[in-house]
Gaussian input, Z-matrix of N, CA and C with variables (Angstrom, degrees):
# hf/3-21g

backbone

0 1
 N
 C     1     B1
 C     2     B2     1     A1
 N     3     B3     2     A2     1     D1
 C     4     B4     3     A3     2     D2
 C     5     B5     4     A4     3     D3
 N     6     B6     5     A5     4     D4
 C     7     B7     6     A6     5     D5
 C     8     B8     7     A7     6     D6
 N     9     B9     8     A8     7     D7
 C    10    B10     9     A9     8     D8
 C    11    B11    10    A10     9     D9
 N    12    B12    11    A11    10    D10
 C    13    B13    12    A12    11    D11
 C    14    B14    13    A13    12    D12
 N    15    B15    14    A14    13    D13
 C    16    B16    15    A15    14    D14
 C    17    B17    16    A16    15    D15
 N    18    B18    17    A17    16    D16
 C    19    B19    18    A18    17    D17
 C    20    B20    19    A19    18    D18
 N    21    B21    20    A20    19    D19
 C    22    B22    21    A21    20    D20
 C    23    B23    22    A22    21    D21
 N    24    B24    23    A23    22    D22
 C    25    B25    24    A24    23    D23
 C    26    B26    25    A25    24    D24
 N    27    B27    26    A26    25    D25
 C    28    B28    27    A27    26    D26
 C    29    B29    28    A28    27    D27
 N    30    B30    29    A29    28    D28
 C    31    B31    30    A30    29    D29
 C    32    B32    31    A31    30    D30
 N    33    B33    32    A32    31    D31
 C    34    B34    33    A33    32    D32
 C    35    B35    34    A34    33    D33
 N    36    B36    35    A35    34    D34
 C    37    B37    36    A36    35    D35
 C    38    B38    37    A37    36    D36
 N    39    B39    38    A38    37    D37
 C    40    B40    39    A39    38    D38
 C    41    B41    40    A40    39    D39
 N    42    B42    41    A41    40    D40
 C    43    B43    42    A42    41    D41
 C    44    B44    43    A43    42    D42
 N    45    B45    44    A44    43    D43
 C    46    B46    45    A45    44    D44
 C    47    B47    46    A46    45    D45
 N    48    B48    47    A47    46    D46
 C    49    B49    48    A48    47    D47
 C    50    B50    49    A49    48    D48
 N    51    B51    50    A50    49    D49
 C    52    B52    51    A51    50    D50
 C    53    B53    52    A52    51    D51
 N    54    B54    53    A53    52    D52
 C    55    B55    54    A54    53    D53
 C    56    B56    55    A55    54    D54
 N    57    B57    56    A56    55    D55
 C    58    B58    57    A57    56    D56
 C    59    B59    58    A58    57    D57
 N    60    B60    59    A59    58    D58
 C    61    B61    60    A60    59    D59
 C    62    B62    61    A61    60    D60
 N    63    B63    62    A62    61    D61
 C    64    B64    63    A63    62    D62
 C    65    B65    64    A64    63    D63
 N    66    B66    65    A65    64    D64
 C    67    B67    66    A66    65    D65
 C    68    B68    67    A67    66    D66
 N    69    B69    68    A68    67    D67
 C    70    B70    69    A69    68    D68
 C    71    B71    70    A70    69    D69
 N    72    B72    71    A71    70    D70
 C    73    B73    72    A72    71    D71
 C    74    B74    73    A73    72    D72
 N    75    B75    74    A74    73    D73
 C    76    B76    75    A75    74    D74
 C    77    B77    76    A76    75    D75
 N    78    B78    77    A77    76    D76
 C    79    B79    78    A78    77    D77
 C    80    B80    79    A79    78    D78
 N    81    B81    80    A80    79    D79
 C    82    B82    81    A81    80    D80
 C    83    B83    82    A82    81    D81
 N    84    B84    83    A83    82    D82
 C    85    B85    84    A84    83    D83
 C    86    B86    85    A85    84    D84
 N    87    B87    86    A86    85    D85
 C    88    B88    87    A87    86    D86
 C    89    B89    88    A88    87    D87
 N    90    B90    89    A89    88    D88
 C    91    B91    90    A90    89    D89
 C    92    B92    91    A91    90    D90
 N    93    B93    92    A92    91    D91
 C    94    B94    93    A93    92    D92
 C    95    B95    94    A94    93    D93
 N    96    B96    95    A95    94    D94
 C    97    B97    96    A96    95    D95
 C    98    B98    97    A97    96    D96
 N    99    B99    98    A98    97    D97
 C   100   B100    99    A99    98    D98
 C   101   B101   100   A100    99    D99
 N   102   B102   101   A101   100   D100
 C   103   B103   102   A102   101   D101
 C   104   B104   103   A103   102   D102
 N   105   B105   104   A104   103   D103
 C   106   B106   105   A105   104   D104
 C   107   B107   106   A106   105   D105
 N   108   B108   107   A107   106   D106
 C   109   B109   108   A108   107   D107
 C   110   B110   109   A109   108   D108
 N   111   B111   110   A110   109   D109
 C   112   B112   111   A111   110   D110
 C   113   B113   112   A112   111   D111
 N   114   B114   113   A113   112   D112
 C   115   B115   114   A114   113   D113
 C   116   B116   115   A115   114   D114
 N   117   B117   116   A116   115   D115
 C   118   B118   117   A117   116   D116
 C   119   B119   118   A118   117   D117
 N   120   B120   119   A119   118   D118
 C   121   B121   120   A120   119   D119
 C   122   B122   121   A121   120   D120
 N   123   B123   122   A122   121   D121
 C   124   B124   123   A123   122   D122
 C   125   B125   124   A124   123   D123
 N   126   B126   125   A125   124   D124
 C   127   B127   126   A126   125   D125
 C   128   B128   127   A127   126   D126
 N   129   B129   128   A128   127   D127
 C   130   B130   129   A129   128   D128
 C   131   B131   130   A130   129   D129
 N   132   B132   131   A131   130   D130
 C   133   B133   132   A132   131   D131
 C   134   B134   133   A133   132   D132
 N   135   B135   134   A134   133   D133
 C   136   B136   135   A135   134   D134
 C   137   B137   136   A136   135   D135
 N   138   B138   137   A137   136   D136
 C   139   B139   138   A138   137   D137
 C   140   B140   139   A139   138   D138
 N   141   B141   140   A140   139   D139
 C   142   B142   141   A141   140   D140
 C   143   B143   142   A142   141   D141
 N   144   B144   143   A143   142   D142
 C   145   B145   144   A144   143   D143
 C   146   B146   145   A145   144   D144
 N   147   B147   146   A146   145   D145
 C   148   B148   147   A147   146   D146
 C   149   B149   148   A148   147   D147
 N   150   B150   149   A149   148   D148
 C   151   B151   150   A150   149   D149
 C   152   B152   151   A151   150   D150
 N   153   B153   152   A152   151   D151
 C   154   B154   153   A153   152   D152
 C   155   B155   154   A154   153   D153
 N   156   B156   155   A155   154   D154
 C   157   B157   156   A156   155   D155
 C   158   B158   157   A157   156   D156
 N   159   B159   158   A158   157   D157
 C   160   B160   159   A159   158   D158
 C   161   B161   160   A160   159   D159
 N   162   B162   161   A161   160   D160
 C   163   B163   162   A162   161   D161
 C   164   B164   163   A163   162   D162
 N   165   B165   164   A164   163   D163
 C   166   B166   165   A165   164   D164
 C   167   B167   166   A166   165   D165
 N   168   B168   167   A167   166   D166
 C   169   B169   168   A168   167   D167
 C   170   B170   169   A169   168   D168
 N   171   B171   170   A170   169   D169
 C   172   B172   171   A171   170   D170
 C   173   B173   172   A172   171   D171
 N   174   B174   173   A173   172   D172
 C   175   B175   174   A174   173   D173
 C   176   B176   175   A175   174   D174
 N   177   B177   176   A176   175   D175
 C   178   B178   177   A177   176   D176
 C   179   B179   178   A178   177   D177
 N   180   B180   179   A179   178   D178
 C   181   B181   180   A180   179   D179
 C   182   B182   181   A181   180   D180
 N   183   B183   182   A182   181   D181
 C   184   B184   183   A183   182   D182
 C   185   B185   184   A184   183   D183
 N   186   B186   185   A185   184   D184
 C   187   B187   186   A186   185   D185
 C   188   B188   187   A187   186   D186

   B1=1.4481
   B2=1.5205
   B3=1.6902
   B4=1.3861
   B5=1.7837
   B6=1.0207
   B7=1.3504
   B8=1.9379
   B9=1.2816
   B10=1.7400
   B11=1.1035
   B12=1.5200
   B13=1.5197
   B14=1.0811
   B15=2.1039
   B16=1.1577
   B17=1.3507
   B18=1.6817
   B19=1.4452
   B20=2.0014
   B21=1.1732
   B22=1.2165
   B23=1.6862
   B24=1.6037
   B25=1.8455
   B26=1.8780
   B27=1.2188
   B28=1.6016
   B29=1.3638
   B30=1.5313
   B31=1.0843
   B32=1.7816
   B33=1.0816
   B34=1.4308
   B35=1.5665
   B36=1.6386
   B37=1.3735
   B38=1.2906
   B39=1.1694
   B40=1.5280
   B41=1.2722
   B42=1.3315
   B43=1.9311
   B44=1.7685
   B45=0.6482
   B46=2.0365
   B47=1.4912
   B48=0.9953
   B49=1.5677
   B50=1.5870
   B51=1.3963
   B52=2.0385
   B53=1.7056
   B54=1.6914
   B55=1.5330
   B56=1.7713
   B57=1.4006
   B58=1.0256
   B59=1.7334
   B60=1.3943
   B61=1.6188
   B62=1.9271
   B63=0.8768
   B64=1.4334
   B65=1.3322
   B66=1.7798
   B67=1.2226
   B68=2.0144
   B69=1.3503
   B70=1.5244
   B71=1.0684
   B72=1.2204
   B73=1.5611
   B74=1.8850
   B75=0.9009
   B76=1.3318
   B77=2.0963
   B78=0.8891
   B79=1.7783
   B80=1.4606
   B81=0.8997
   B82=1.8977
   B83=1.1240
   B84=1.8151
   B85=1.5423
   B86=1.2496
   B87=1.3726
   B88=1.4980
   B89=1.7433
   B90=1.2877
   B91=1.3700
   B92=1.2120
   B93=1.2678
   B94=1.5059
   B95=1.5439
   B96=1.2131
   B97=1.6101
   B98=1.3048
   B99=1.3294
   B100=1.1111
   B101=1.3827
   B102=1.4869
   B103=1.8920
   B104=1.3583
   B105=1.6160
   B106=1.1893
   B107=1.1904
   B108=1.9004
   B109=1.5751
   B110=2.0800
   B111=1.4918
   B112=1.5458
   B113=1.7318
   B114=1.6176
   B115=1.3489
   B116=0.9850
   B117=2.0888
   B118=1.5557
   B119=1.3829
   B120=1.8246
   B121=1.4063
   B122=1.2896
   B123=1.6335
   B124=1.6305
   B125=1.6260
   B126=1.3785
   B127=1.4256
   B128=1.4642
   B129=1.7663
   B130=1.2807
   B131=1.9127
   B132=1.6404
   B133=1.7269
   B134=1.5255
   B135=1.3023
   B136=1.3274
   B137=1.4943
   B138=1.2336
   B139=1.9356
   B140=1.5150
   B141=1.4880
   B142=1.4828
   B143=1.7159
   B144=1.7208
   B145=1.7405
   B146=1.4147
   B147=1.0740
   B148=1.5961
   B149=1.6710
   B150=1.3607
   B151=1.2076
   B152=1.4333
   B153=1.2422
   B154=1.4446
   B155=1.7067
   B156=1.4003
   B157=1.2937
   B158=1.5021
   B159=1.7473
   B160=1.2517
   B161=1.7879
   B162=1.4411
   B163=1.4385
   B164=2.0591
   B165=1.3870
   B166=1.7219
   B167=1.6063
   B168=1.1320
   B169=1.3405
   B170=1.6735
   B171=0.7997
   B172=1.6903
   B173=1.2305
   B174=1.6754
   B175=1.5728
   B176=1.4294
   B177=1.6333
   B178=1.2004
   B179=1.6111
   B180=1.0161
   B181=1.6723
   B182=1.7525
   B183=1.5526
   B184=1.0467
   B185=1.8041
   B186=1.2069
   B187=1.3836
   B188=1.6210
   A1=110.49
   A2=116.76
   A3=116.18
   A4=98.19
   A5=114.45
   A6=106.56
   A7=129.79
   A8=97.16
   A9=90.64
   A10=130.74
   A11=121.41
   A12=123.89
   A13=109.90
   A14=126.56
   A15=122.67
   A16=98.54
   A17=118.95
   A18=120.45
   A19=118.35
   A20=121.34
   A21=130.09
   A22=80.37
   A23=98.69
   A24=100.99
   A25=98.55
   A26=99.17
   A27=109.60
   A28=118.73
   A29=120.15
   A30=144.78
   A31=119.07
   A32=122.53
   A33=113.22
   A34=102.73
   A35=136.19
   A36=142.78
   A37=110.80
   A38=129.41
   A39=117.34
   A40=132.56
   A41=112.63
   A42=112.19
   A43=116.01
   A44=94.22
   A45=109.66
   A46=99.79
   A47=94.86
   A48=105.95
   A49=97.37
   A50=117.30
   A51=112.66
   A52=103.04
   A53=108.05
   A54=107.27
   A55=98.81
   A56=110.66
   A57=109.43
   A58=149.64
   A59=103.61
   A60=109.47
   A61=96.74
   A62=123.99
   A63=104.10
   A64=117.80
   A65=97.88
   A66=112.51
   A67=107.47
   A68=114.33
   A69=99.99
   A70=108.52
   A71=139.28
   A72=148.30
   A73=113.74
   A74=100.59
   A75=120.47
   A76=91.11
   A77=95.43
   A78=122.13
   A79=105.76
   A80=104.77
   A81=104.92
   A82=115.47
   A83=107.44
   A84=120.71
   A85=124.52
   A86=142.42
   A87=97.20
   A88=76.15
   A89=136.71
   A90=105.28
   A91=103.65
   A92=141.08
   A93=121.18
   A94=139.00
   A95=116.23
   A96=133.59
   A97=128.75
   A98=104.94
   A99=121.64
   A100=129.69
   A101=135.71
   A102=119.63
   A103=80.61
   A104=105.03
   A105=137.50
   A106=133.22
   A107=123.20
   A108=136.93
   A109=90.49
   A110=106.71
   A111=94.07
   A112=121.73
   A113=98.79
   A114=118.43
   A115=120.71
   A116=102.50
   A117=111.69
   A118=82.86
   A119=101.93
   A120=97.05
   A121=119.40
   A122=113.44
   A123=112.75
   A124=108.27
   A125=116.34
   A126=117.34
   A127=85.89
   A128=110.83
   A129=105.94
   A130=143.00
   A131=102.12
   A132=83.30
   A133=92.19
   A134=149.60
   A135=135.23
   A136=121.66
   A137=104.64
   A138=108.95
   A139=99.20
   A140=115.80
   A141=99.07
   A142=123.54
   A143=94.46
   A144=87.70
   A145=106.65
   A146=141.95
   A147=116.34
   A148=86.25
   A149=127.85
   A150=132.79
   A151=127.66
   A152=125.38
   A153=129.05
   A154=110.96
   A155=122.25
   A156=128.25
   A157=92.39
   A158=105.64
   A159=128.33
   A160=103.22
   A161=136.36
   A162=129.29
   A163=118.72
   A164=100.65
   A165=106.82
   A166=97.84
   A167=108.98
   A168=117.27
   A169=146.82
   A170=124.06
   A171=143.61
   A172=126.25
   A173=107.44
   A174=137.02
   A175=128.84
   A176=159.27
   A177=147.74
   A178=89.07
   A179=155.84
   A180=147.01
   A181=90.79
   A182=114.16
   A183=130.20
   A184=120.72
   A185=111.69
   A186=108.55
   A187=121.37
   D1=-28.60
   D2=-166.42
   D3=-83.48
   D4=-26.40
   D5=162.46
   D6=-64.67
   D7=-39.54
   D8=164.61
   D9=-68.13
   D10=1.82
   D11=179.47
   D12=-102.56
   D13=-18.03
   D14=-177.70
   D15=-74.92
   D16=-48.15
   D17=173.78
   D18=-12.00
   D19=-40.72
   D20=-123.58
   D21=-120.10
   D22=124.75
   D23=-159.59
   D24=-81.61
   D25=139.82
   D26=179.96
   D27=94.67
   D28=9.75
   D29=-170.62
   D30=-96.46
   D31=99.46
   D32=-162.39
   D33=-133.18
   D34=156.36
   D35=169.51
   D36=-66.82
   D37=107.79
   D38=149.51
   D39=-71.55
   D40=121.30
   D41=-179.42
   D42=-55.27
   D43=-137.14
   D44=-161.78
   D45=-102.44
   D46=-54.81
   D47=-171.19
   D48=-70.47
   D49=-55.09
   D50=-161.96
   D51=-68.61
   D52=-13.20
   D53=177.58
   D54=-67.56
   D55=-93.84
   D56=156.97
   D57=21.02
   D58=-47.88
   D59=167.94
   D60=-110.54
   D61=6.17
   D62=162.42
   D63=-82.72
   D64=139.41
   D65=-169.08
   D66=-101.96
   D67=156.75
   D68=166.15
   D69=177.32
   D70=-159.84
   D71=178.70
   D72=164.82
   D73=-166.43
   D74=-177.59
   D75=-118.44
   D76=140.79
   D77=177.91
   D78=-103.87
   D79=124.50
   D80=174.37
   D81=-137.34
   D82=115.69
   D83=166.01
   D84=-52.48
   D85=104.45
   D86=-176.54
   D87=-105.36
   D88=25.84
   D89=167.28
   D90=-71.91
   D91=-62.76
   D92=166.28
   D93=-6.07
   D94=-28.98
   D95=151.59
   D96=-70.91
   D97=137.10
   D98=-173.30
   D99=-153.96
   D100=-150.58
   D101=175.01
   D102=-171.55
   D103=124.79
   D104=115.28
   D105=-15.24
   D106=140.08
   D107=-152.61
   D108=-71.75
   D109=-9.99
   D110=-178.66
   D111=-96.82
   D112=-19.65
   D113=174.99
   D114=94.78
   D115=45.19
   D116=-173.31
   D117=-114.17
   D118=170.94
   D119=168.69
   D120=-101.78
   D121=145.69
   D122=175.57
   D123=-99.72
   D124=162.19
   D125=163.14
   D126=140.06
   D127=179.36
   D128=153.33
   D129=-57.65
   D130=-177.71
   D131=-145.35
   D132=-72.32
   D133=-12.07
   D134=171.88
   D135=-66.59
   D136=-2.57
   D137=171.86
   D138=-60.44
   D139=-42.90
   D140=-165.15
   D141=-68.40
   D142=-16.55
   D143=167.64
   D144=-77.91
   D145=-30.47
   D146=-138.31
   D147=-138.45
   D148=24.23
   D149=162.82
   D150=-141.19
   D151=134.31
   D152=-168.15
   D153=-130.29
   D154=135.26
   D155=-176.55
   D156=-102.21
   D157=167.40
   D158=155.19
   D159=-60.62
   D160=141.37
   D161=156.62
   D162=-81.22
   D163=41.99
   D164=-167.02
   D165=-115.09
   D166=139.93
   D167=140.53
   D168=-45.57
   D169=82.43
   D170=-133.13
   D171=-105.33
   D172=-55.69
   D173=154.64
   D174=-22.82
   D175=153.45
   D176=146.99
   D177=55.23
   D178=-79.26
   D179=-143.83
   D180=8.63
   D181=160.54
   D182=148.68
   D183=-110.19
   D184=130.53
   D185=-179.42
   D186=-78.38

């Protein structure tokens, strides 16, 4: 398998050490999140960790 990745142009081994100082993560919009007239959350599926709705009915109300 470690040979089909050298195949693949721009493709190089990183040692111990160049693993090591790489930095990275995952980025998360939560502007993309949001809640629904039921008080679920909408957006993609990582809204539901790092976002929470009211559980009320919200929508149309009359004042």
């Amino acid at each position: 398998m470690k040979k089909d990745f050298l195949n693949i142009s721009g493709v190089s081994i990183l040692s111990k050490k160049q693993q090591q100082s790489l930095n990275g993560g995952i980025i998360v919009d939560l502007s993309k999140c949001g809640c629904d007239c039921a008080g679920r959350v909408t957006g993609p599926i990582y809204c539901n960790q790092y976002f929470a709705c009211t559980q009320e009915y919200t929508c149309n109300e009359e004042m």
